[in-house]
C-alpha positions as CSV (number, residue, x, y, z in Angstrom):
1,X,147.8,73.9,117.7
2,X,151.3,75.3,118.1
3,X,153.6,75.2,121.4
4,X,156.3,76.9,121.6
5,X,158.8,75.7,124.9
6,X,160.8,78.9,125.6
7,X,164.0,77.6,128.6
8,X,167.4,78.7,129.1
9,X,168.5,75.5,128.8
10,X,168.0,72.5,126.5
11,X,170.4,69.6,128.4
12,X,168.4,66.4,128.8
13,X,171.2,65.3,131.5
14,X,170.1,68.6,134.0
15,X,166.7,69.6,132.1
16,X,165.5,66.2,132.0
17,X,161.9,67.6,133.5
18,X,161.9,69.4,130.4
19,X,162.8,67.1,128.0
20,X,160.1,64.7,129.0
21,X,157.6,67.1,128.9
22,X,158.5,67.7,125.2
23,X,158.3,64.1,124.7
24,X,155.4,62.8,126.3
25,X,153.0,66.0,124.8
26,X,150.8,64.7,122.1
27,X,148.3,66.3,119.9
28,X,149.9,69.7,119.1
29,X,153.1,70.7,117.3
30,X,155.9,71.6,119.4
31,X,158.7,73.5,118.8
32,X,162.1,74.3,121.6
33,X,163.4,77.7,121.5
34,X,166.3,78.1,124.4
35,X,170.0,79.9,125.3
36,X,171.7,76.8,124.5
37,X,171.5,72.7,124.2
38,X,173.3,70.0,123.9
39,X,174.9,69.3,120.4
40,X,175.0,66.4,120.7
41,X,171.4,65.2,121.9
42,X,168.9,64.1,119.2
43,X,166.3,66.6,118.8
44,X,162.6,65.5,119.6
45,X,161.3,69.0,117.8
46,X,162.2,71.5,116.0
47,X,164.7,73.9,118.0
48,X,165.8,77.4,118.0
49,X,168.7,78.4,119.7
50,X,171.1,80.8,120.0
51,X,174.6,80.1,121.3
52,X,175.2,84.0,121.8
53,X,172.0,84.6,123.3
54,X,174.0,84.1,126.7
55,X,176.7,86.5,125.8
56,X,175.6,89.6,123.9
57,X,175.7,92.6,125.4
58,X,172.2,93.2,124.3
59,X,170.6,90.5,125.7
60,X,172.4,90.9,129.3
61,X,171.2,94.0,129.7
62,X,167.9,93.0,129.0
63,X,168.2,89.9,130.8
64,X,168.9,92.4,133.9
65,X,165.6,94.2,133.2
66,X,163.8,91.2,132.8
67,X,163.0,91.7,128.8
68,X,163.2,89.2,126.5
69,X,165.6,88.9,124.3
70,X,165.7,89.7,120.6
71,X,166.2,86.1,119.5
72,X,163.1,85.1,120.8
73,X,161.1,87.9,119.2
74,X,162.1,86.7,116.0
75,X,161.3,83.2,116.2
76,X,158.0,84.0,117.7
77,X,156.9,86.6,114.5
78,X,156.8,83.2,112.4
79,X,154.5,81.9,113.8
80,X,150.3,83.2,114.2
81,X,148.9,82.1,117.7
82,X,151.1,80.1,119.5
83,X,150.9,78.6,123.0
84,X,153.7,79.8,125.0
85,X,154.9,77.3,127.6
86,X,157.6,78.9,129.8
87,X,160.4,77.1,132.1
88,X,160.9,78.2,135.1
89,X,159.1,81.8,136.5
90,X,162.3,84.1,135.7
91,X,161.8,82.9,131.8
92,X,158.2,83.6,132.4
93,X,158.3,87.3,133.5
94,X,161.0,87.6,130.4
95,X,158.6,86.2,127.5
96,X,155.6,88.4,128.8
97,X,156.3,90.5,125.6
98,X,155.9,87.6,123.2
99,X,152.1,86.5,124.7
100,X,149.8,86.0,121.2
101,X,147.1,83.4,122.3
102,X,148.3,81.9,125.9
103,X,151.0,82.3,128.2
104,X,151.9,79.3,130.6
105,X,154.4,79.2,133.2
106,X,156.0,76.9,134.9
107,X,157.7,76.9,138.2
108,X,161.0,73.9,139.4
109,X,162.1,75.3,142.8
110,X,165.1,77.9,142.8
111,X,162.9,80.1,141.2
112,X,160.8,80.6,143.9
113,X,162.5,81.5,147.0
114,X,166.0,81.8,146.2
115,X,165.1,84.2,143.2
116,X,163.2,86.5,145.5
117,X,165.6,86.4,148.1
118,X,168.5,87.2,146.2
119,X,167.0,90.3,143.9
120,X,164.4,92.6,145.5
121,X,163.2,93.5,141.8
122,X,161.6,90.1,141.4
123,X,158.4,90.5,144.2
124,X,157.2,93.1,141.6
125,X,157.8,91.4,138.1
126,X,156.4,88.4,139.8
127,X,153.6,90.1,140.6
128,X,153.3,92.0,137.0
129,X,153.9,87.6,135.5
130,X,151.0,86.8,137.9
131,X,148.8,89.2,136.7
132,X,149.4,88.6,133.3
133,X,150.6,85.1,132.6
134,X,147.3,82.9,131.9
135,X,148.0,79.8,133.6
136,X,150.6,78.3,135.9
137,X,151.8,75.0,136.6
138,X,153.9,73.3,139.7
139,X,154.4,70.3,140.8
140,X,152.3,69.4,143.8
141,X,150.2,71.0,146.8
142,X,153.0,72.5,148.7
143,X,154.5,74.3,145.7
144,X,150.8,75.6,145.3
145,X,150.9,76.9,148.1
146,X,154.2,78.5,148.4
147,X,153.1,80.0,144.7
148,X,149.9,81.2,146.1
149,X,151.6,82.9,149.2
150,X,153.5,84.6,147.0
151,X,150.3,86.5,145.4
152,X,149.3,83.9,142.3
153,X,145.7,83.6,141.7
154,X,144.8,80.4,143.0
155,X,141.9,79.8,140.2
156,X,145.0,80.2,137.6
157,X,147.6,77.1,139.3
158,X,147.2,73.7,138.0
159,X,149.1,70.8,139.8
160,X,150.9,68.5,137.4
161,X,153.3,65.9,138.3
162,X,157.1,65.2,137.6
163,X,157.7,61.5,136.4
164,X,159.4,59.1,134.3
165,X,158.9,56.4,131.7
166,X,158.4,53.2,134.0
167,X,158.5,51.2,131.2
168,X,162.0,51.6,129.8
169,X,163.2,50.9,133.9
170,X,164.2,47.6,135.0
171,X,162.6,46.5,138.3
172,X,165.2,44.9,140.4
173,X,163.2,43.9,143.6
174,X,166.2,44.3,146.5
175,X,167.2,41.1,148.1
176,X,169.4,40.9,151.5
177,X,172.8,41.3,151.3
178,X,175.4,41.9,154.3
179,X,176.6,44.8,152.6
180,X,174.0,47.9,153.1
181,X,174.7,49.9,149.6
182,X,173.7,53.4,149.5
183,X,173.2,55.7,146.8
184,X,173.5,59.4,146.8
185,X,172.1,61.4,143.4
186,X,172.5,64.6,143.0
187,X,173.8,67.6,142.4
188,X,176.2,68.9,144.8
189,X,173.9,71.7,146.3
190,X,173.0,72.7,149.8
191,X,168.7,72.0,149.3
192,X,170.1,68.0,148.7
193,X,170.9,67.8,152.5
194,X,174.1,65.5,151.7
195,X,176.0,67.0,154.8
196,X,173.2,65.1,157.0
197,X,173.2,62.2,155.0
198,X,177.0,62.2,155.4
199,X,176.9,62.7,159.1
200,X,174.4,59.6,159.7
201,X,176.1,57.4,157.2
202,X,179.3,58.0,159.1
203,X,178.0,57.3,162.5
204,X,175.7,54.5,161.1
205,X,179.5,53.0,160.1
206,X,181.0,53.9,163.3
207,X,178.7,53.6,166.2
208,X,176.4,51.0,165.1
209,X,179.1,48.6,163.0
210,X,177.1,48.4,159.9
211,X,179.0,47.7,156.7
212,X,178.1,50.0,154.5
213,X,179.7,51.3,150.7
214,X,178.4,54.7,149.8
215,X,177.9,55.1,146.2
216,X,177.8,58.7,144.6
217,X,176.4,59.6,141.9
218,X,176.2,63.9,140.8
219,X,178.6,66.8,141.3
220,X,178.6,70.5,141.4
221,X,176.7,71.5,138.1
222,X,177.3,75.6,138.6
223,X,180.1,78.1,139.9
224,X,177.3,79.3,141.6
225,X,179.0,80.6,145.0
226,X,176.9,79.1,147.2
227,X,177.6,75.4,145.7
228,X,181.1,75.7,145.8
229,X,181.0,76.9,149.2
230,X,178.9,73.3,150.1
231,X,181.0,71.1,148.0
232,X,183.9,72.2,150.1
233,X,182.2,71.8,153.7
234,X,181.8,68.2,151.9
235,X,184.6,67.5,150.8
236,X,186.4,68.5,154.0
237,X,184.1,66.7,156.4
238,X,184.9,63.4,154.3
239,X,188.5,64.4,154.6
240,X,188.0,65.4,158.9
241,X,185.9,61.8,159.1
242,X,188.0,59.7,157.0
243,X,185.0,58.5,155.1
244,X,186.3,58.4,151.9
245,X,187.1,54.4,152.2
246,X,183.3,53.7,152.4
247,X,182.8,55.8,149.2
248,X,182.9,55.1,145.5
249,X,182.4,58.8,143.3
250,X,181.1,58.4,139.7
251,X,179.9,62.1,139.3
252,X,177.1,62.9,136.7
253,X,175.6,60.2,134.6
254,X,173.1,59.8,132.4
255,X,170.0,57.6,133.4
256,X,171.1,54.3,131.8
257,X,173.9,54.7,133.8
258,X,172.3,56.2,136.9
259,X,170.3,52.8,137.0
260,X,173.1,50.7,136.6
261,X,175.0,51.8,139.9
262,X,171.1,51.8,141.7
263,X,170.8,48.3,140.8
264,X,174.0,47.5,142.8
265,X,171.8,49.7,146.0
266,X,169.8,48.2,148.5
267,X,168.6,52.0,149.4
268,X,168.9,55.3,148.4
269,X,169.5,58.4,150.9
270,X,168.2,61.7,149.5
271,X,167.6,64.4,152.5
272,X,166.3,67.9,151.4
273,X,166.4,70.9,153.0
274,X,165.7,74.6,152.9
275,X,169.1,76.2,151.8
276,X,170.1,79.1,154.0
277,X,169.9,81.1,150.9
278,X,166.1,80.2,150.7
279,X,166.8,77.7,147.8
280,X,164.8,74.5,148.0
281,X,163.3,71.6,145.7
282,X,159.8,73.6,145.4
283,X,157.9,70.1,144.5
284,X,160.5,67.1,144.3
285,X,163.4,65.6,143.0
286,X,162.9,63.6,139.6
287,X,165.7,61.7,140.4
288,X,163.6,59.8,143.3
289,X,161.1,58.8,140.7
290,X,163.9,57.2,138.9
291,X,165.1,55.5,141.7
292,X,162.7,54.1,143.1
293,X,160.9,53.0,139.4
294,X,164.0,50.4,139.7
295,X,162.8,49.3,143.3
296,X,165.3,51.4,145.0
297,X,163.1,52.5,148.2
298,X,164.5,56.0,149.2
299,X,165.4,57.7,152.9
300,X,164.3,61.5,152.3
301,X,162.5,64.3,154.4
302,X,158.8,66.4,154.6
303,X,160.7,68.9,152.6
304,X,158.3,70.2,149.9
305,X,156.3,67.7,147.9
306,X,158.8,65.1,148.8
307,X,155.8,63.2,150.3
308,X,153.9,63.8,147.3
309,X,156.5,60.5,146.1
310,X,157.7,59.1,149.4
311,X,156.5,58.0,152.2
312,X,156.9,55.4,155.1
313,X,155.0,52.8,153.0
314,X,157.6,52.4,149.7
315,X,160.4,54.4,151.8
316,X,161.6,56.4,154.7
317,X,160.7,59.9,155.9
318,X,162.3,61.9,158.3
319,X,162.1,65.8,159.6
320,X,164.7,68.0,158.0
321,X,168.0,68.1,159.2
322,X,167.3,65.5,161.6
323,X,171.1,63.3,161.4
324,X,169.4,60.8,164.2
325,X,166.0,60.2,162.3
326,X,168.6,59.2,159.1
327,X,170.5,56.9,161.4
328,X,167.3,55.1,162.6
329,X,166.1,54.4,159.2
330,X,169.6,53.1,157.8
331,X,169.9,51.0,161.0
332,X,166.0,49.8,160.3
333,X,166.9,49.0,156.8
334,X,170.2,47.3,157.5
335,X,168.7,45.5,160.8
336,X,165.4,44.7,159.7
337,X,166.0,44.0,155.7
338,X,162.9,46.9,155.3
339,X,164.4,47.4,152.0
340,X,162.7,44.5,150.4
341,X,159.3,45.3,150.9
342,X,159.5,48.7,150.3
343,X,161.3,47.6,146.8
344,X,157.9,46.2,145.7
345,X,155.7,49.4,147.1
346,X,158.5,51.7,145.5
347,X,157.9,50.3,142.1
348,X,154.0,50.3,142.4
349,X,154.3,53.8,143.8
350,X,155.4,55.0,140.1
351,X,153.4,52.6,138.0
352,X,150.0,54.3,139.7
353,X,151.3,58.1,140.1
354,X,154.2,58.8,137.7
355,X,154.8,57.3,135.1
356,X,154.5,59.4,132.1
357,X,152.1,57.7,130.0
358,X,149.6,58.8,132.3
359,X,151.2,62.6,133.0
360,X,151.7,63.2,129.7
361,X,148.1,62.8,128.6
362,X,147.2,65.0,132.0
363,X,149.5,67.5,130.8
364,X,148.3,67.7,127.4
365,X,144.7,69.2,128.7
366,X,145.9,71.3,131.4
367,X,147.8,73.6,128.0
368,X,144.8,72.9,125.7
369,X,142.0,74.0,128.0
């Protein structure tokens, strides 16, 4: 059996979802073909790519009628009756041409709401994909439902989890310490809520006295208007609040890395939202699985399929938006040392639900049945 990955993108650092997926896959040959990777990344699978794929005139234009390109065509002659595994529901619409045995699709989160939002032309190609694509995958109940709202056959959407190799991360369970470190991961987007997490870390500092060092992990990852736009209300509401004392900046790193600075965390703060621009995490961040594999228990919100991963038992949940509901819980964690427990619960969280020995095997049936 042949499966054929067809993304944009082949970055482990920002398509880590993706790269796992490859990895953890068994039974089957696999093979990448995508727009462009990362030179300098080990491959896992044979890969196709095209560095002009993004640039010909050709392919924009049908890129703009949602076609697939050329380059794809050509790969896809080689081989007889491939499974075709798309990323992401634009790059399914696009590879509808290339179907020979099975056509899967599956959806992350901008390419939901934001897509249909921003370009009218994408409620009827999704509804064309719909009817045509065989199978579709997200990554919890909520995203089912927003994908079913939408018009998918509900008899064709199979829920699969998000997760991480628990293994290869380091439980650190979180001991008291009179300094209350906070992590922010992310990239520097509006759907990440950091503006509310900014707000109630700076009043946490200011009105209730609590000593805390913000530690910042992520940065703008597009020239996508809407992010530059954010990272400047940021940037100037540090600069208005004179926060920038209380915060170290590392930007993007990889997940080696990424767990070094958590270790240093007693808590994480990680507040989604809906974007006004209809962008959102459709199931969850990855990153919190990460996180809180280490024993780092995360502050988030009900956005999505967030609680899919947190909750009040290994964590903290609060409504969207809500700046007092993020103050409560870093003054509960700071005040009460909740962190510690919720370390342990954190870790077990991921053991039982994500870790990808386990998806990976549940992955592997969904695309063979």
């Amino acid at each position: 059996m042949i499966l054929v990955h067809s993304t944009h993108t082949w970055l482990p650092l920002t398509e880590q979802w993706i790269y796992r997926q490859v990895k953890h896959i068994t039974g089957m040959q696999q093979i990448v073909v995508c727009d462009k990777k990362d030179a300098t990344m080990e491959e896992l699978v044979q890969t196709y790519y095209n560095p002009q794929s993004l640039y010909s005139l050709s392919n924009r234009v049908r890129n703009k009628l949602g076609m697939s390109d050329r380059f794809r065509s050509k790969i896809l002659e080689i081989y007889d009756t491939p499974i075709l595994f798309s990323h992401y529901g634009i790059q399914g619409f696009r590879d509808l041409q290339l179907k020979k045995k099975k056509h899967i699709t599956r959806f992350y989160g901008y390419d939901l709401t934001r897509t249909l939002k921003s370009d009218r032309r994408w409620k009827n190609r999704y509804e064309k994909l719909f009817d045509e694509c065989d199978t579709f995958i997200v990554e919890g109940p909520s995203m089912k439902t927003t994908l079913t709202s939408l018009g998918c056959p509900e008899n064709k959407i199979n829920i699969s989890y998000l997760g991480t190799e628990v293994a290869d991360i380091p439980f650190s369970p979180r001991k008291e310490n009179d300094t209350l470190n906070v992590l922010i991961a992310c990239a520097t987007a509006e759907r990440k809520g950091i503006i509310y997490a900014l707000k109630a870390l700076e009043k946490a500092i200011r009105q209730y006295k609590i000593p805390i060092h913000i530690h910042w992990v992520g940065a703008r990852n597009s020239n996508y208007i809407e992010y530059v736009k954010y990272e400047k209300l940021l940037n100037d509401f540090i600069a208005a609040s004179n926060l920038q004392p209380h915060i170290t900046r590392y930007g993007f790193l990889p997940q080696k890395e990424l767990q070094v600075i958590a270790r240093k965390c007693e808590i994480a703060i990680h507040p989604s939202v809906w974007a006004a621009d209809g962008d959102c995490e459709g199931g969850y961040p990855v990153v919190l699985i990460d996180l809180m594999a280490s024993g780092l228990p995360v502050i988030s919100t009900t956005h999505c399929d967030i609680p899919e991963v947190v909750t009040n038992e290994n964590g903290y949940l609060c409504p969207e938006k809500n700046v007092d509901a993020l103050i409560e819980a870093l003054v509960d964690a700071y005040q009460e040392n909740t962190y510690i427990k919720k370390s342990v619960v954190a870790r077990i969280t991921t053991e039982k639900k994500f870790d990808w020995d386990i998806l990976g095997l549940e992955l592997t049936k969904i695309i063979g049945h």
